[in-house]
C-alpha positions in Angstrom: -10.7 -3.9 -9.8 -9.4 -7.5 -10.2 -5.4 -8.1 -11.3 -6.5 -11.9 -11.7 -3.9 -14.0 -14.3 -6.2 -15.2 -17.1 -3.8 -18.3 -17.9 -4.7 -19.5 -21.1 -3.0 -22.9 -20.6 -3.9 -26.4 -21.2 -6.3 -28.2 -19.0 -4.6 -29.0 -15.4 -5.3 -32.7 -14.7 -7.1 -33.9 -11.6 -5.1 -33.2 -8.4 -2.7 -30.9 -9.5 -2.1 -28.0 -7.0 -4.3 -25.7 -10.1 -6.8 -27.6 -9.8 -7.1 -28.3 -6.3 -7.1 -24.5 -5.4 -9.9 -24.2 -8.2 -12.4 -26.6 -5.9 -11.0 -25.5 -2.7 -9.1 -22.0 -2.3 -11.4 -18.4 -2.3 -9.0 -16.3 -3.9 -8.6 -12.8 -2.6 -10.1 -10.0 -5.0 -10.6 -12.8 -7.4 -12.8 -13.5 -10.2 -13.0 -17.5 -10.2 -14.9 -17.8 -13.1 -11.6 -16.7 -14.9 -10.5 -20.7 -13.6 -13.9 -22.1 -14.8 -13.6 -21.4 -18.4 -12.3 -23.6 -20.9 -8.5 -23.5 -20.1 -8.3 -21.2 -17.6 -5.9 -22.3 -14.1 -5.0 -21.3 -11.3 -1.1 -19.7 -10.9 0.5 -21.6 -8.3 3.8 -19.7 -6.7 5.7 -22.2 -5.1 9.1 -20.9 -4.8 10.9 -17.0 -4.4 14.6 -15.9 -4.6 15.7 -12.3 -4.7 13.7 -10.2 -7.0 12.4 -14.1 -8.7 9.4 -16.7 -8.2 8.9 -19.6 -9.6 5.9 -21.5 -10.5 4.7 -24.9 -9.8 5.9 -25.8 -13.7 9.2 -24.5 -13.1 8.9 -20.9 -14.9 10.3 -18.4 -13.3 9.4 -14.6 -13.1 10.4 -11.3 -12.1 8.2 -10.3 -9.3 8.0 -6.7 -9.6 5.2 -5.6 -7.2 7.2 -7.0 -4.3 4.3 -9.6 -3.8 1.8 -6.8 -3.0 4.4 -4.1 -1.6 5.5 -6.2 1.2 9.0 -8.3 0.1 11.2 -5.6 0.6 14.3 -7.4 1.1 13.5 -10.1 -1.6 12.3 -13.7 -1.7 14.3 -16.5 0.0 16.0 -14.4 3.2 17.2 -17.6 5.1 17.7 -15.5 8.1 14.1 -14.4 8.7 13.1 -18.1 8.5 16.0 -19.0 10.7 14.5 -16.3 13.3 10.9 -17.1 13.0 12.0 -20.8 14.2 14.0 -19.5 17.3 11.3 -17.5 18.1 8.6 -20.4 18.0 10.9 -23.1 20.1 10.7 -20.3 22.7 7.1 -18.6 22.7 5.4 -19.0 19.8 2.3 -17.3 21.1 1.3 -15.1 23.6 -1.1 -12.3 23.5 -1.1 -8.4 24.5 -4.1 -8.5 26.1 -2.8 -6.7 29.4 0.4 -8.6 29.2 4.1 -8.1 27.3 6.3 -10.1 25.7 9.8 -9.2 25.1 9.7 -9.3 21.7 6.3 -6.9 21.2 8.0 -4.8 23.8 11.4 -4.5 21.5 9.8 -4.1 18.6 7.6 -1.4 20.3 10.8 0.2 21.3 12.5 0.4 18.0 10.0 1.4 15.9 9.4 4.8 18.2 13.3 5.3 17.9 12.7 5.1 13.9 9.3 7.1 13.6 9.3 10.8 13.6 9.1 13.6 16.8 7.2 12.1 19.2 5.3 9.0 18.0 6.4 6.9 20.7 3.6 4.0 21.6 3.0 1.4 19.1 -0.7 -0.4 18.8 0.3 -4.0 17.0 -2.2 -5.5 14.4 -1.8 -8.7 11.9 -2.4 -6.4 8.9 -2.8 -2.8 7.2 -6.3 -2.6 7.4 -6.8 -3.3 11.0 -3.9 -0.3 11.6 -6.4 1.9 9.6 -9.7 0.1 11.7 -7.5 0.9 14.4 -6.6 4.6 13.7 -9.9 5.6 13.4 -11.5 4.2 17.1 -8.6 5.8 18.5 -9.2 8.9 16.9 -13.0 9.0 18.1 -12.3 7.7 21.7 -9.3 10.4 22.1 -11.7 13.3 21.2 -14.5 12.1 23.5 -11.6 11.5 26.2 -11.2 15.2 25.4 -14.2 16.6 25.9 -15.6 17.1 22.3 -17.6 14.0 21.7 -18.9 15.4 18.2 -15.6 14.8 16.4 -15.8 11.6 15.0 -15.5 12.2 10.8 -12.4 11.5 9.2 -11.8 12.9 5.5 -9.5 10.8 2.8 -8.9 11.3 -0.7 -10.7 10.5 -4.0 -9.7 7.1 -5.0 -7.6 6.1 -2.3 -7.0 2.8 -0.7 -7.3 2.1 2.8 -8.2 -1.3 3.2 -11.0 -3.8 3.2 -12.4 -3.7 7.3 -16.2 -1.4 7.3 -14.6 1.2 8.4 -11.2 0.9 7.0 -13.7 0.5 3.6 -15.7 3.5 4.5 -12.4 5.9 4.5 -11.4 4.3 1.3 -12.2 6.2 -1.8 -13.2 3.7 -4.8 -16.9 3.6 -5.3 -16.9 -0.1 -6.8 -14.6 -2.0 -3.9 -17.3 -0.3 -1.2 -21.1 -0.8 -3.2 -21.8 -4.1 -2.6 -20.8 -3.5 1.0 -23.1 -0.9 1.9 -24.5 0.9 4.1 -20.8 1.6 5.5 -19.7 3.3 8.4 -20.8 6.8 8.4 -19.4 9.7 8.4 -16.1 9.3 5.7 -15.7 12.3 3.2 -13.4 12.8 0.7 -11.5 15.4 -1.1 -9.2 16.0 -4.2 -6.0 13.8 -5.2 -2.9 14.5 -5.9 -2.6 13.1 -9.1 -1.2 16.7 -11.4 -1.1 14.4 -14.3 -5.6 14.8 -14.2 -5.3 18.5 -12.1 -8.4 19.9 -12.4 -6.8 23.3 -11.5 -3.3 24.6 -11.6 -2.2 22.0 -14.5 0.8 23.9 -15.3 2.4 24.6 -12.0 2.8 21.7 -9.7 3.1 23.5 -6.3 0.4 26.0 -7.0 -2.2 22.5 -7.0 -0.4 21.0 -4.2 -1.6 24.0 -2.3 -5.1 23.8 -4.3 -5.0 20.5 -3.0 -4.4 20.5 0.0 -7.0 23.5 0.5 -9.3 21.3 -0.3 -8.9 19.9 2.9 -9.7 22.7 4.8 -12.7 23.1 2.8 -14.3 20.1 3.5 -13.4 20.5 7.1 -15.1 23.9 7.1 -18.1 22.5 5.1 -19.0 19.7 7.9 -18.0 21.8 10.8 -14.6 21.6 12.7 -16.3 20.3 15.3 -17.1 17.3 13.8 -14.4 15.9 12.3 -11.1 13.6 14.3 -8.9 13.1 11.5 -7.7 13.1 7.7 -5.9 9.9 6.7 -3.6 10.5 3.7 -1.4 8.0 2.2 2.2 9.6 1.5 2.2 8.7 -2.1 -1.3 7.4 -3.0 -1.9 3.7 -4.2 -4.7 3.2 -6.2 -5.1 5.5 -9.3 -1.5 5.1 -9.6 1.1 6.2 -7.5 0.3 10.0 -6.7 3.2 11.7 -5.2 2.4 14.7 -2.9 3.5 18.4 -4.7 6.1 20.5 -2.8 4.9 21.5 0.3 1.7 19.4 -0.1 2.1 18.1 3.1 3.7 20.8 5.2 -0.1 22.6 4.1 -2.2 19.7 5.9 -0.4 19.6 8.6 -0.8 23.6 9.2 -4.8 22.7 8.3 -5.2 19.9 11.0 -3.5 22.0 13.2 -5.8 25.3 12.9 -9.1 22.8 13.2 -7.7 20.8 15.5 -8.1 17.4 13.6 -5.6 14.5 13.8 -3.4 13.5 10.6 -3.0 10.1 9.9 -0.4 9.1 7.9 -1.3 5.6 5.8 1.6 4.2 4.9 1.4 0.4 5.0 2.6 0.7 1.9 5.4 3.6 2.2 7.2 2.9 4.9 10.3 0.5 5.3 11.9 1.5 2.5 9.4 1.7 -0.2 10.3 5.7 -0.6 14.1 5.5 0.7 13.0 6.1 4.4 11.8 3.9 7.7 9.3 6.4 7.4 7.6 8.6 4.8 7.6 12.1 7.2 11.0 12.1 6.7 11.3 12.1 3.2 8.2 14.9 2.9 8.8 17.1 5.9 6.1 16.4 8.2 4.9 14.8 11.6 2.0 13.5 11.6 -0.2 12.3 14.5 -0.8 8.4 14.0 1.0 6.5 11.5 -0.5 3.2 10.1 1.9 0.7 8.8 2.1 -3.0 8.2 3.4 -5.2 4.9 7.2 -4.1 4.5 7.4 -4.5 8.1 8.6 -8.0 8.2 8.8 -8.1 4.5 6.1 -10.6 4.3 7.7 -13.7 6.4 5.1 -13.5 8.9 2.2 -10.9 9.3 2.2 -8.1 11.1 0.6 -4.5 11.2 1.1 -1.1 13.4 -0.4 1.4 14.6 2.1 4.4 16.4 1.0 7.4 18.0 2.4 10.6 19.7 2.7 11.0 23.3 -0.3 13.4 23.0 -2.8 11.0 21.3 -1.9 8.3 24.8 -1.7 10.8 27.1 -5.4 10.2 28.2 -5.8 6.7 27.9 -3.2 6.7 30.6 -5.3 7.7 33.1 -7.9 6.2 35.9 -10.2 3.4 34.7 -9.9 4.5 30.9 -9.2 1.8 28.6 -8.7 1.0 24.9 -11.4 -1.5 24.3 -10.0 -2.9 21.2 -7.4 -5.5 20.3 -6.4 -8.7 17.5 -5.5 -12.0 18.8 -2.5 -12.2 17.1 -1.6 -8.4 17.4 2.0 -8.2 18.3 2.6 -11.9 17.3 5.9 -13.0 18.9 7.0 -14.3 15.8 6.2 -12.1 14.1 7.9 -9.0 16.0 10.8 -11.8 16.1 10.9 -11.5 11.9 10.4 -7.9 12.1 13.7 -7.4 14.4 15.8 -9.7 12.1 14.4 -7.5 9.1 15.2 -4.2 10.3 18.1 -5.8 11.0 18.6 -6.6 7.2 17.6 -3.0 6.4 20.3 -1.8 8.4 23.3 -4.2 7.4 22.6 -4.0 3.9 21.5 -0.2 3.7 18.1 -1.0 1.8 16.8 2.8 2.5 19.6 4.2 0.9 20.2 1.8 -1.7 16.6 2.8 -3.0 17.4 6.3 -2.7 21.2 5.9 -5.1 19.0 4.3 -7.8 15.5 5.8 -7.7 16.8 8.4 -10.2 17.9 5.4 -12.4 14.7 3.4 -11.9 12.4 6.3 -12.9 14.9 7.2 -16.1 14.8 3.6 -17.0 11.1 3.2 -16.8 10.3 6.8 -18.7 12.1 5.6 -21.7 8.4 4.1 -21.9 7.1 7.5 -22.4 8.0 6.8 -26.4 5.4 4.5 -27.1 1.9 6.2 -27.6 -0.3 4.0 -25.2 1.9 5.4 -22.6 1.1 9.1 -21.0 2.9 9.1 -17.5 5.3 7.9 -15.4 5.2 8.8 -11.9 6.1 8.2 -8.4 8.8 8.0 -5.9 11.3 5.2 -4.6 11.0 2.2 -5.6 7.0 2.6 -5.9 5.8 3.7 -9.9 2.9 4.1 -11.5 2.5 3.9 -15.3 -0.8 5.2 -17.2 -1.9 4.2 -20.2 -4.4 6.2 -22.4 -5.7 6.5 -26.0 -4.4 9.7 -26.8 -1.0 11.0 -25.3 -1.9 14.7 -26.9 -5.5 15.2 -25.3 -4.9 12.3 -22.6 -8.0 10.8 -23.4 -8.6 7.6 -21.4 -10.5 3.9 -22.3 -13.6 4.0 -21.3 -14.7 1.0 -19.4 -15.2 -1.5 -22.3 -12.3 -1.1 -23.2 -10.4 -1.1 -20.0 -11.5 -4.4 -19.7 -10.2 -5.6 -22.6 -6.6 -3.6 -22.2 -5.8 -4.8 -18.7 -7.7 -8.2 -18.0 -8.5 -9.5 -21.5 -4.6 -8.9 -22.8 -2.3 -7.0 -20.3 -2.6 -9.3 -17.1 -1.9 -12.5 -19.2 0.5 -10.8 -21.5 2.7 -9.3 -18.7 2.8 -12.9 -16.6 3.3 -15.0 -19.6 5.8 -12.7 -20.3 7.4 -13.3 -17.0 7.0 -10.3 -15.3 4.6 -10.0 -12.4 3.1 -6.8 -11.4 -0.2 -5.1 -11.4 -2.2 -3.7 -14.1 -5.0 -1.7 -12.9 -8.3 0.5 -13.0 -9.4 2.0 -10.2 -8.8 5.4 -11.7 -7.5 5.6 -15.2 -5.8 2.4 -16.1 -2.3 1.7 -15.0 0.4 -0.7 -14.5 2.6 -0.6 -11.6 5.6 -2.0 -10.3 7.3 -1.8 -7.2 9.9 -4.2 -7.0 11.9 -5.2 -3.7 15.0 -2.6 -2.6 17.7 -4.8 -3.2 17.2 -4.5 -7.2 19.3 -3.0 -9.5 19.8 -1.5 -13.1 19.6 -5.0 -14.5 16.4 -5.6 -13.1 15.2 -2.2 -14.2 16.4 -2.8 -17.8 14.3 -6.2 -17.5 11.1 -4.3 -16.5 11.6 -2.5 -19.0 12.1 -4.5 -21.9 9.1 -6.6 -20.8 7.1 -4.0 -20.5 7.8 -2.3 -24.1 7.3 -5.4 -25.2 3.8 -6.2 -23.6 2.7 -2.8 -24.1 3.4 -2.2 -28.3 1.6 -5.6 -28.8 -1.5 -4.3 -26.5 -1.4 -1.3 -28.7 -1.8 -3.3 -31.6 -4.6 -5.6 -30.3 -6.7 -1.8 -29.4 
């Protein structure tokens, strides 16, 4: 599951950033003994402009994950800085703990104005995976506020992401990120992907699975009782595995199926939102409404941190009332910096037109990167928006896969040094089949596509040749 670097560079010397972060830093999702072995250091970023970073020994590289999905509008935005400073000089903290502050309560405002129908109140976190955490206690306590206690299981997909908290960890589908945290919390299921390059049924007609799919939903609900379960969380196009767009009328299905059992839908898209598919918000590019969206990352594009969870009018309605109370919070929920960097971003995204700038050159992006689709480690190219996916497999006629040896050896032992050496930053991945993706920040263009690119055909024929 690791993306670590493996650096094969000369020896840092004693006191140099590297080094320090070897004896100090514990590295998220890291393997340190990658930095241990003969050779090996630690990447140190120290600078970002645009779509570029820079390392502490002055290279420079395309960042083409957007750090980790977040820098939508680029490295360097002077204005974001300028505003988290205001911000501090005034109130640089206060909490939400039965008191406002004007900038929670703007941000608050705004946000229901962007999200969809009637997703109105807005639940600050610091991060993605408290919006999840979050999403699911409000889920249980709205069901026993309503009389059926029983509904507390929440159904997600095979292989999806939904962020490292117990029970944020317990809805997320990848066996090896949850094993060595077990016993989780109970009551998580999971059904079928999306992912129609791997359909297990209806491998020739695309909306046929998505309804196959989506059916599967209903299934499980069926199978553990509709009294039972509060909610299905479903990212809009799913991370992990690889960028799994949802079929044609994917979506509009699930949201007819939560509505026959009566079972929220929560839409995960601390990834999607802000721009990452073209919209504020992923129901508008797929047609649906859900019940509680989770979002966080693009947000402020990285400046400061900040998470959110919004929910309809119905999902408050009884929390509203009498001595009830939501007894659940973050310390730094709301942050008035960070809702201060937020504002001044969406501000960006409305100046400069970052939703619809993805949505002019999405077609361009996805043409660029399937000129890929020549070279024979490469079977698929999908996704949506700025947000792609790239599998690599053995055979491109029987899409036969790498077993695990030899995933190991593709992605950590060559790709992940090959691709940074190379200057390009992004992720190359196993949970699922293996992948690379890239998902670089809105305001790029063709010649940043055509750079991808080129590093990427580059990296990729010489991992060919090492298999």
């Amino acid at each position: 599951m690791t993306t670590t670097p493996q650096l094969a560079t000369e020896q840092q010397p004693a006191g140099s950033l590297s080094q320090r972060a070897s004896d100090h830093l514990w590295m998220h999702f890291t393997r340190h003994s990658t930095y241990s072995e003969a050779g090996g250091s630690v990447p140190v970023i120290v600078r970002g402009e645009g779509p570029y970073i820079w390392d502490d020994q002055g290279r420079r590289y395309l960042d083409a994950l957007s750090g980790l999905f977040v820098v939508q509008a680029g490295h360097g935005r002077r204005e974001l800085a300028e505003a988290a400073a205001r911000q501090a000089e005034q109130l640089a903290f206060f909490p939400l703990w039965s008191y406002a502050h004007p900038q929670a309560i703007e941000l608050a405002e705004r946000l229901a104005s962007l999200a969809p129908g009637d997703l109105n109140r807005v639940f600050f976190t610091t991060g993605g995976g408290e919006a999840v955490e979050t999403a699911w206690k409000v889920a249980k306590q709205f069901w026993k506020l309503q009389g059926k206690p029983l509904k507390h299981k929440v159904i997600s997909r095979a292989v999806a992401y939904h962020g490292t908290p117990h029970g944020a960890l317990s809805i997320t589908g990848i066996p090896a990120a949850k094993e060595m945290f077990e016993p989780l919390v109970p009551g998580a299921f999971k059904v079928a992907n999306t992912n129609f390059y791997r359909a297990p049924e209806y491998g020739d007609d695309l909306e046929a699975f998505g309804r196959w799919a989506a059916d599967q939903i209903a299934i499980a609900i069926e199978t553990e009782g509709p009294d039972t379960v509060a909610a299905v969380f479903l990212e809009p196009v799913q991370n992990s595995g690889g960028c799994f767009p949802p079929p044609p009328g994917y979506f509009q299905r699930v949201r007819e199926i939560c509505d026959r059992y009566d079972v929220l839908l929560v839409s995960d898209e601390v990834i999607c939102a802000f721009g990452r598919l073209g919209h504020t918000f992923a129901g508008d590019r797929y047609g649906y409404v859900p019940d509680l969206i989770t979002c966080a990352k693009g947000l402020t594009s990285g400046y400061s941190p900040i998470g959110a969870m919004i929910a309809t009018d119905r999902v408050m309605e009884p929390f509203l009332h009498g001595t009830t109370s939501f007894a659940h919070g973050y310390t730094f929920g709301g942050h008035p910096v960070s809702s201060a960097v937020a504002m001044a971003n969406l501000d960006i995204f409305d100046r400069e037109k970052l939703n619809q700038n993805v949505l002019d050159n999405e077609g361009a992006f996805r043409a660029t990167l399937e000129q890929l689709l020549d070279l024979p480690i490469v079977g698929d190219v999908r996704g949506d928006g700025y947000f792609y996916g790239i599998e690599l497999v053995k055979d491109k006629t029987t899409k036969e896969t790498f077993d695990d040896d030899e995933s190991e050896r593709l992605l950590r032992g060559f790709l992940s040094k090959a691709l940074f050496d190379a200057g390009l930053y992004c992720r190359a991945d196993d949970r699922g089949d293996p992948v690379i993706q890239v998902a670089p920040p809105l305001t790029c263009d063709q010649a940043h596509f055509d750079e991808i690119e080129q590093i990427l055909r580059d990296v990729l024929q010489r991992a060919w040749k090492v298999l």
